[in-house]
PyMOL CGO cylinders between C-alpha atoms (Angstrom):
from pymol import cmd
from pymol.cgo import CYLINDER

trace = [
    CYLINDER, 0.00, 0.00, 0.00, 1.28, 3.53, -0.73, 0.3, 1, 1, 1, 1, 1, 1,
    CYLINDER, 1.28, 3.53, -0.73, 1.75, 5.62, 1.72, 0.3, 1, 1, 1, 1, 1, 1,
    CYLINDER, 1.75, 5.62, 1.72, -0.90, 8.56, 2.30, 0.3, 1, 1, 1, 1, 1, 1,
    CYLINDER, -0.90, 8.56, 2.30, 0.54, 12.06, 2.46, 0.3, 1, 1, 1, 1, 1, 1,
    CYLINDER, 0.54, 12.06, 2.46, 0.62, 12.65, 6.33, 0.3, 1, 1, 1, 1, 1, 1,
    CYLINDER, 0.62, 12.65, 6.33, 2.82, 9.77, 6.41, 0.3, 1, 1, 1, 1, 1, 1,
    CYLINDER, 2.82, 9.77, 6.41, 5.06, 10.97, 3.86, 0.3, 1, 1, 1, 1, 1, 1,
    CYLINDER, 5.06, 10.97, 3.86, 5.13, 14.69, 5.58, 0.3, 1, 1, 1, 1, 1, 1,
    CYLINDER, 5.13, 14.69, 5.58, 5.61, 13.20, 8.69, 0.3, 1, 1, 1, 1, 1, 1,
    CYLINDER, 5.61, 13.20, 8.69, 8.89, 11.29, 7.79, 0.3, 1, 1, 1, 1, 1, 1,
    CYLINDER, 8.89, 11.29, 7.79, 10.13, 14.37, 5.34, 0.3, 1, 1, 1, 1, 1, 1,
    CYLINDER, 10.13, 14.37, 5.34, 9.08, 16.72, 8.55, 0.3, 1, 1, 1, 1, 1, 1,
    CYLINDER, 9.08, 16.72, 8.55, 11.39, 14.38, 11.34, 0.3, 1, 1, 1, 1, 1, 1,
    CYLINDER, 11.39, 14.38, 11.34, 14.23, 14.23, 9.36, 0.3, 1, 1, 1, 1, 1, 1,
    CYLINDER, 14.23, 14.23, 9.36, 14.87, 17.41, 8.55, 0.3, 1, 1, 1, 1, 1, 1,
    CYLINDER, 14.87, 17.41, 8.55, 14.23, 18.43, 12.03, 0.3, 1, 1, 1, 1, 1, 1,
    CYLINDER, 14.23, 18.43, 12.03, 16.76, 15.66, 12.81, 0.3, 1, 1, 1, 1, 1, 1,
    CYLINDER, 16.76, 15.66, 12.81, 19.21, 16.86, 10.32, 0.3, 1, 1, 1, 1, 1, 1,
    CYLINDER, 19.21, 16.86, 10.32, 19.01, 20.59, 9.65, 0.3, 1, 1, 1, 1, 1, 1,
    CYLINDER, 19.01, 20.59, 9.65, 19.20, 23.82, 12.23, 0.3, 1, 1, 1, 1, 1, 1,
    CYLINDER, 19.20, 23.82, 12.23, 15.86, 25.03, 13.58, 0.3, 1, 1, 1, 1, 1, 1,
    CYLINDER, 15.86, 25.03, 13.58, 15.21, 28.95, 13.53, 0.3, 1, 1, 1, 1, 1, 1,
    CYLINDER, 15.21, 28.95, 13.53, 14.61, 27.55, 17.32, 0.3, 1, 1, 1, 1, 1, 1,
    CYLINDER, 14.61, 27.55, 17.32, 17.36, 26.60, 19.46, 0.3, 1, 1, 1, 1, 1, 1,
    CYLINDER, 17.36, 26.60, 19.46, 17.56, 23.11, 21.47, 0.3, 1, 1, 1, 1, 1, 1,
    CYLINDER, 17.56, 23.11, 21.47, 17.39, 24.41, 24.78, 0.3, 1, 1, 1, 1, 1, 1,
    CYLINDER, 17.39, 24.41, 24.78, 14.67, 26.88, 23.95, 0.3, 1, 1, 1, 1, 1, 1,
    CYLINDER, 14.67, 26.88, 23.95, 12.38, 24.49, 22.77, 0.3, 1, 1, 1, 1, 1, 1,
    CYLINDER, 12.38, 24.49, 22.77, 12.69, 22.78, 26.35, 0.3, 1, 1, 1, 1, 1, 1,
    CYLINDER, 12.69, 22.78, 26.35, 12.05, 25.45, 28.17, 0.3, 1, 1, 1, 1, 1, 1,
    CYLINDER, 12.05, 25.45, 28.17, 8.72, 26.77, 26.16, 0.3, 1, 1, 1, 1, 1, 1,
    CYLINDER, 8.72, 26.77, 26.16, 6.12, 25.95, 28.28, 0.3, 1, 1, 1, 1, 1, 1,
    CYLINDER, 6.12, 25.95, 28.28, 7.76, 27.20, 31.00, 0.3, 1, 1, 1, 1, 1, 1,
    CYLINDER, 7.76, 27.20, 31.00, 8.28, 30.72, 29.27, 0.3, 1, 1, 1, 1, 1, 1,
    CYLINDER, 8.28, 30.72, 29.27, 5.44, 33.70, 30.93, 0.3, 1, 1, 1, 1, 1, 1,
    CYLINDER, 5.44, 33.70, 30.93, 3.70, 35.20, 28.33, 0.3, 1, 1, 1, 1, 1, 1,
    CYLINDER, 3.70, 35.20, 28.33, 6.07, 37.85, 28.41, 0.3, 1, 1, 1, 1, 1, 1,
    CYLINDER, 6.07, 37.85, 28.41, 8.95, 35.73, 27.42, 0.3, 1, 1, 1, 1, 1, 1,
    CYLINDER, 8.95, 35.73, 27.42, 6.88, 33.89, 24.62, 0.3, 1, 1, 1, 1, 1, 1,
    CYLINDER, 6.88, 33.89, 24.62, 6.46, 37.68, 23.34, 0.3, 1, 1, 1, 1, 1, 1,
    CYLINDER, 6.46, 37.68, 23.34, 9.82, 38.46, 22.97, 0.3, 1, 1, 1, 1, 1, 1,
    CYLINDER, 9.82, 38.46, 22.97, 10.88, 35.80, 20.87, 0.3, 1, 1, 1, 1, 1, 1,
    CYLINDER, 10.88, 35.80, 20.87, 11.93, 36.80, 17.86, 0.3, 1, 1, 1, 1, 1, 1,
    CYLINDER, 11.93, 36.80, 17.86, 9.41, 34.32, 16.04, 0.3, 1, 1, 1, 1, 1, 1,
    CYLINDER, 9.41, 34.32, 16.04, 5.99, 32.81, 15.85, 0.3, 1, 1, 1, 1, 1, 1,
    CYLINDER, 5.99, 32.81, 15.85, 4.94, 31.04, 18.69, 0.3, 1, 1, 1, 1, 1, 1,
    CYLINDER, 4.94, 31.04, 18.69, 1.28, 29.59, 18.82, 0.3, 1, 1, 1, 1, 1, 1,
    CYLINDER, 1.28, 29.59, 18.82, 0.71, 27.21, 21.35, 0.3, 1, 1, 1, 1, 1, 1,
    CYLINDER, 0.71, 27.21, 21.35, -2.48, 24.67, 21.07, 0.3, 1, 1, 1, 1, 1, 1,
    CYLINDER, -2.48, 24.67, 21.07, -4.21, 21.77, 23.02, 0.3, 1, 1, 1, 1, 1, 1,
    CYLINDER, -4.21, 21.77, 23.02, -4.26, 18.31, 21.81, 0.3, 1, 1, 1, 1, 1, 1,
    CYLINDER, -4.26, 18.31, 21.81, -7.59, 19.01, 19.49, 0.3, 1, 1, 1, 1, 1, 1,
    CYLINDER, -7.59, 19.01, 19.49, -6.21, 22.28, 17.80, 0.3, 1, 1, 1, 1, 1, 1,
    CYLINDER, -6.21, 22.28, 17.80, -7.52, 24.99, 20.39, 0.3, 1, 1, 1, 1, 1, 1,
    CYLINDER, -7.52, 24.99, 20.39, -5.21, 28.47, 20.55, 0.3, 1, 1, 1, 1, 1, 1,
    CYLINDER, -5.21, 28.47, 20.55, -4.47, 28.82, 23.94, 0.3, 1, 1, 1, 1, 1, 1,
    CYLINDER, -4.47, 28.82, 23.94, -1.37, 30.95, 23.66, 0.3, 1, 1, 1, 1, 1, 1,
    CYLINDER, -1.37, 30.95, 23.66, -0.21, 33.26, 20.47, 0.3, 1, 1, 1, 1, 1, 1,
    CYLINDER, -0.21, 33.26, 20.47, 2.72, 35.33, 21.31, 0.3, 1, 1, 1, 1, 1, 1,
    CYLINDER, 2.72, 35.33, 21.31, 3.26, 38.85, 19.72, 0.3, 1, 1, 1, 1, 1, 1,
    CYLINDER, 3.26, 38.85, 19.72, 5.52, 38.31, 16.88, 0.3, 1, 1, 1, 1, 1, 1,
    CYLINDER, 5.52, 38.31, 16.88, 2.84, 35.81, 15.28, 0.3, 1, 1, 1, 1, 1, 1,
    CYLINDER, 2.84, 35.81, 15.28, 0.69, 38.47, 16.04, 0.3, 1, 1, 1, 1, 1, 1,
    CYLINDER, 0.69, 38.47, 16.04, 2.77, 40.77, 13.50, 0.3, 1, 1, 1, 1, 1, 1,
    CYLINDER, 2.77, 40.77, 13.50, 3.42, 37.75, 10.97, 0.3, 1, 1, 1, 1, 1, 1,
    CYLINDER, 3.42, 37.75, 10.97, -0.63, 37.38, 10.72, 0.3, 1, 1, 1, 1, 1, 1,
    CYLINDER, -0.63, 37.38, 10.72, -1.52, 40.36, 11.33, 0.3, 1, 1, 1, 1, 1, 1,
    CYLINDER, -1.52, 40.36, 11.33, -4.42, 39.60, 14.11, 0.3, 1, 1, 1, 1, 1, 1,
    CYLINDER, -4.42, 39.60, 14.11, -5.02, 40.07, 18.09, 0.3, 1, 1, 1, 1, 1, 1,
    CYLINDER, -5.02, 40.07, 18.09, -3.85, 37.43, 20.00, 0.3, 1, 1, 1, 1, 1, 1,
    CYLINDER, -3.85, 37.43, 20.00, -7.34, 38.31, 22.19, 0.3, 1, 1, 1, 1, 1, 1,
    CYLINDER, -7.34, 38.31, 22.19, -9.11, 37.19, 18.41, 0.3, 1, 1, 1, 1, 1, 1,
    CYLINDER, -9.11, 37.19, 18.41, -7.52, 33.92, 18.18, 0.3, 1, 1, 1, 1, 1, 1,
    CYLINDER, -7.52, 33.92, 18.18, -7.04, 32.64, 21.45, 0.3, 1, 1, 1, 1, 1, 1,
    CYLINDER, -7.04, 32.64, 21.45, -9.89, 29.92, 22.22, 0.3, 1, 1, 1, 1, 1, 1,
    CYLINDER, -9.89, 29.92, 22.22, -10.54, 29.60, 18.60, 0.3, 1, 1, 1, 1, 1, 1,
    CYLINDER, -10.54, 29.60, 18.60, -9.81, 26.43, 16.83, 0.3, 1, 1, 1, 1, 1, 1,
    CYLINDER, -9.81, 26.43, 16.83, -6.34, 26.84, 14.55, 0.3, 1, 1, 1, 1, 1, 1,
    CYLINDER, -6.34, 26.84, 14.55, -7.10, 24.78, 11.89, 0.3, 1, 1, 1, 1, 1, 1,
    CYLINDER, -7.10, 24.78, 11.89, -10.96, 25.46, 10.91, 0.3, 1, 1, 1, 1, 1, 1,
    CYLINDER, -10.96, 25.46, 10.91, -11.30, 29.05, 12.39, 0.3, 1, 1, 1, 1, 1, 1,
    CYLINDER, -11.30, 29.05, 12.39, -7.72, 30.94, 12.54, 0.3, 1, 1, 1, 1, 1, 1,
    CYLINDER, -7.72, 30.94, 12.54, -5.61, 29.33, 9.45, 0.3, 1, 1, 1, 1, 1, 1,
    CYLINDER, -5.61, 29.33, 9.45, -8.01, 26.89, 7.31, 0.3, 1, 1, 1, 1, 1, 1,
    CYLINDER, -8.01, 26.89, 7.31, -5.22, 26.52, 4.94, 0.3, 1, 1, 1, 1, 1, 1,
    CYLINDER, -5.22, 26.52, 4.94, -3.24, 24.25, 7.25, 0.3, 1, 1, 1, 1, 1, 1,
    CYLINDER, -3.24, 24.25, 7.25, -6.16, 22.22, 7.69, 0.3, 1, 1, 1, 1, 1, 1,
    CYLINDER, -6.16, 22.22, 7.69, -4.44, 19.27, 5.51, 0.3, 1, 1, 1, 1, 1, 1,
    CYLINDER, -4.44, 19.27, 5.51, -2.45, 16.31, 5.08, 0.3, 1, 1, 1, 1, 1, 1,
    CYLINDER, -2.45, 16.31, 5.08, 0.46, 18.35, 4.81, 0.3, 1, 1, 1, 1, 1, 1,
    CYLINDER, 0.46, 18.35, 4.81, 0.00, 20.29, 8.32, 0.3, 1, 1, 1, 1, 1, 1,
    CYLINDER, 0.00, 20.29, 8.32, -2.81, 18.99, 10.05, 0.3, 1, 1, 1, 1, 1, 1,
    CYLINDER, -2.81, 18.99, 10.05, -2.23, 15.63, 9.11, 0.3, 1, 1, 1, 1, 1, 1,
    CYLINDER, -2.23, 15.63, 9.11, 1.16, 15.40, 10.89, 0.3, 1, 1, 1, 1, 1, 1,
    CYLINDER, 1.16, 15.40, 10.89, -0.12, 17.39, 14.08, 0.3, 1, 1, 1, 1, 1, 1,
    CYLINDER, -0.12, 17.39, 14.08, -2.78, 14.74, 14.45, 0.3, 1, 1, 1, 1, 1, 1,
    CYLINDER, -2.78, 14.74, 14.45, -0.45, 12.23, 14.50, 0.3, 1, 1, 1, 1, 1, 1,
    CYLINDER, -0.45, 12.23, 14.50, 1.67, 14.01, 16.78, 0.3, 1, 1, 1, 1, 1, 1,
    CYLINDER, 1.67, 14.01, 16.78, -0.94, 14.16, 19.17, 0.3, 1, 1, 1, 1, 1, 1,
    CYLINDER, -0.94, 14.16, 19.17, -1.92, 10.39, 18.89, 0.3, 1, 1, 1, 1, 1, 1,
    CYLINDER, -1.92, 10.39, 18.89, 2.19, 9.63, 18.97, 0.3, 1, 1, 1, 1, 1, 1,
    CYLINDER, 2.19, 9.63, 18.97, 2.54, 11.79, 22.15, 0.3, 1, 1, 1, 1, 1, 1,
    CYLINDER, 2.54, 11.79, 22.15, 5.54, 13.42, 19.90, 0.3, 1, 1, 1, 1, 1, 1,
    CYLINDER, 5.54, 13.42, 19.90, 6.01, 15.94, 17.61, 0.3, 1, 1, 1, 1, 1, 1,
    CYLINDER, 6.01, 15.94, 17.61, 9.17, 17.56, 16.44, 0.3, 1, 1, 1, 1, 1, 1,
    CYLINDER, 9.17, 17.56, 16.44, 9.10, 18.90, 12.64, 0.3, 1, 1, 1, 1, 1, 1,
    CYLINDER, 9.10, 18.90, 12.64, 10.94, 20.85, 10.56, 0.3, 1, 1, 1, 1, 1, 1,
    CYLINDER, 10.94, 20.85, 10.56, 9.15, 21.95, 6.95, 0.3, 1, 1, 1, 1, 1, 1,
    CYLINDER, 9.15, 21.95, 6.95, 8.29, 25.22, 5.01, 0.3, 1, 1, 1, 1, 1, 1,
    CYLINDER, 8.29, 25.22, 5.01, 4.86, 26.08, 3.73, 0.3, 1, 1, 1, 1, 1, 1,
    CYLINDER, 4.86, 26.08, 3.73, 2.83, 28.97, 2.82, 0.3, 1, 1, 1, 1, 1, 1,
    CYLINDER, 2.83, 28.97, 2.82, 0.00, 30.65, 4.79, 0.3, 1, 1, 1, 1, 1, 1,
    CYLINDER, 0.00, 30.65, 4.79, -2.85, 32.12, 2.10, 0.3, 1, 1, 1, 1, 1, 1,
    CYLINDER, -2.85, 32.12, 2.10, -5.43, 32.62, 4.71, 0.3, 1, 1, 1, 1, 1, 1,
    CYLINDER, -5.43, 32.62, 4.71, -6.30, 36.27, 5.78, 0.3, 1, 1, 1, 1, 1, 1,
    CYLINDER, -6.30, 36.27, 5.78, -2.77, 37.34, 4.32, 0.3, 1, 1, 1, 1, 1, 1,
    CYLINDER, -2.77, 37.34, 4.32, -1.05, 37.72, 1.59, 0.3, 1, 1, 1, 1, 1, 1,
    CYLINDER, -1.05, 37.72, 1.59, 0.60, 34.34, 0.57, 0.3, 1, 1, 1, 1, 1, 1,
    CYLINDER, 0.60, 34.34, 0.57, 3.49, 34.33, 3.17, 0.3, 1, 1, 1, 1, 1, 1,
    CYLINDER, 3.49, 34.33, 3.17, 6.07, 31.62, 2.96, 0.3, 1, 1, 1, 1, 1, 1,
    CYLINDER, 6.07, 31.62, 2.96, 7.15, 30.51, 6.31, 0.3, 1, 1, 1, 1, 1, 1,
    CYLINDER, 7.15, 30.51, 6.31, 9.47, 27.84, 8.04, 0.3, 1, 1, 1, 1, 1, 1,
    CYLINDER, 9.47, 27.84, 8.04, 7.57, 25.89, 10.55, 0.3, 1, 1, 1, 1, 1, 1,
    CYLINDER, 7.57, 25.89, 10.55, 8.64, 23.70, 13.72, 0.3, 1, 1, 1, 1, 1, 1,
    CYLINDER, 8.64, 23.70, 13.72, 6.08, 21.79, 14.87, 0.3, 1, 1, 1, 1, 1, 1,
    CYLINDER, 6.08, 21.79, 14.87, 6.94, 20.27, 18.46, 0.3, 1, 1, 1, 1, 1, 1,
    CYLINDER, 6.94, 20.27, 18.46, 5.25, 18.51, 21.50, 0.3, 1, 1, 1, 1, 1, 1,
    CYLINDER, 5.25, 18.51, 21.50, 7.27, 19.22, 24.75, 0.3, 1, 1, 1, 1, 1, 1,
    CYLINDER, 7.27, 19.22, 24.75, 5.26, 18.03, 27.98, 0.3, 1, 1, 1, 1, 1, 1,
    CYLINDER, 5.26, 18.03, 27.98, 1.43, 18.50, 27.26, 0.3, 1, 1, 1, 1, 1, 1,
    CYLINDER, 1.43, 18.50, 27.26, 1.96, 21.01, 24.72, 0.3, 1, 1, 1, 1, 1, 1,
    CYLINDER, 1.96, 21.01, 24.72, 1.75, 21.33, 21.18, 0.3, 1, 1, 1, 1, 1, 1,
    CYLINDER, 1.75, 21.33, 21.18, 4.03, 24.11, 19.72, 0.3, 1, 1, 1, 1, 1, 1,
    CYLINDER, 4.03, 24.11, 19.72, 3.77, 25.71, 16.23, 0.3, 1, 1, 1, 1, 1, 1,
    CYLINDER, 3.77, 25.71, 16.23, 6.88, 27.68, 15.86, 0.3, 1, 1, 1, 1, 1, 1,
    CYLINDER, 6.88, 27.68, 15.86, 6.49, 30.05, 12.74, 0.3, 1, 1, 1, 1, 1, 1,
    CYLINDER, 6.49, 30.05, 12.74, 9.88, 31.89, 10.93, 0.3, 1, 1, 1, 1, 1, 1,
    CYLINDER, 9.88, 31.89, 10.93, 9.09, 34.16, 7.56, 0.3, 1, 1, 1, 1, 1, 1,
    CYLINDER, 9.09, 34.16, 7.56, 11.55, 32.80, 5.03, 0.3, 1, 1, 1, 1, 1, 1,
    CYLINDER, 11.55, 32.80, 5.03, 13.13, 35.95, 4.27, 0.3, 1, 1, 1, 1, 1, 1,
    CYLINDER, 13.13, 35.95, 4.27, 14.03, 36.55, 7.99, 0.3, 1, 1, 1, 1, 1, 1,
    CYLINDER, 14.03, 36.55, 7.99, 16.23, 33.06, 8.11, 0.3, 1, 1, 1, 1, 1, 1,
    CYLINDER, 16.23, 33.06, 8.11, 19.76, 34.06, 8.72, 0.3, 1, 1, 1, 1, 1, 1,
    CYLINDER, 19.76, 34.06, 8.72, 22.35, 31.42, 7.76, 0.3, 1, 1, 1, 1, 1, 1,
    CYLINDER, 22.35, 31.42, 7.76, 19.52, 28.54, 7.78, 0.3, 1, 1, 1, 1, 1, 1,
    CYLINDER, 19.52, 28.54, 7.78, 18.08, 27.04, 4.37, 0.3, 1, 1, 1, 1, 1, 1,
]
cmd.load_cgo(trace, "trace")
């Protein structure tokens, strides 16, 4: 049988988080749900955390600039159908399913957001630390030394 896309994600996703730099570093991704809310702001990317069925229950400030909407408009709100429909796929919803259902998570892959926005390509880091689910967000053109 051939395998679906989420599988195929999923395995492209893991290894390049296994074998190329994050925007995020090691130790930082640790220590993320320990960060206040004013730490997750100053992070110099994206930071959107979610429960284990897609819910927004924190969205720091610079994914507040990449998007361009209130962290009080998105938090509560389902990610997937409500804040950024265009992830809700094979290709990025797929893998965060099974992330949830593996009790692990930790993927590197680029995409493009088209909802609400402009098309804006992006570097993503999806990871599960503890009982949270992180997507970490990078604009392309921001990357410094990381491809």
């Amino acid at each position: 049988m051939a395998a679906s896309i989420t599988d195929v994600a999923w395995e492209l996703g893991t290894e390049r988080a296994r074998n190329e730099p994050s925007f995020v570093a090691s130790d930082l991704l640790h220590r993320l749900d320990e960060m206040t809310a004013p730490e997750l702001d100053a992070l110099p990317f994206g930071a959107i955390r979610l429960d284990d069925v897609g819910v927004v229950v924190s969205y720091n400030r610079r994914e507040s600039e990449i998007a361009g909407l209130d962290p009080a408009d998105v938090i509560g709100k389902h990610f997937f159908k409500q804040i950024a429909p265009c992830t809700n796929n094979e290709m990025f919803r797929g893998p965060f399913d099974r992330g949830i259902h593996e009790r692990r998570m930790d993927l590197l892959f680029d995409f493009t957001f088209t909802y609400r926005l402009d098309p804006t390509e992006v570097r993503i880091h999806l990871h599960r630390s503890g009982n949270s689910n992180w997507i970490l967000v990078q604009p392309l053109g921001e990357l410094r030394g990381v491809t």
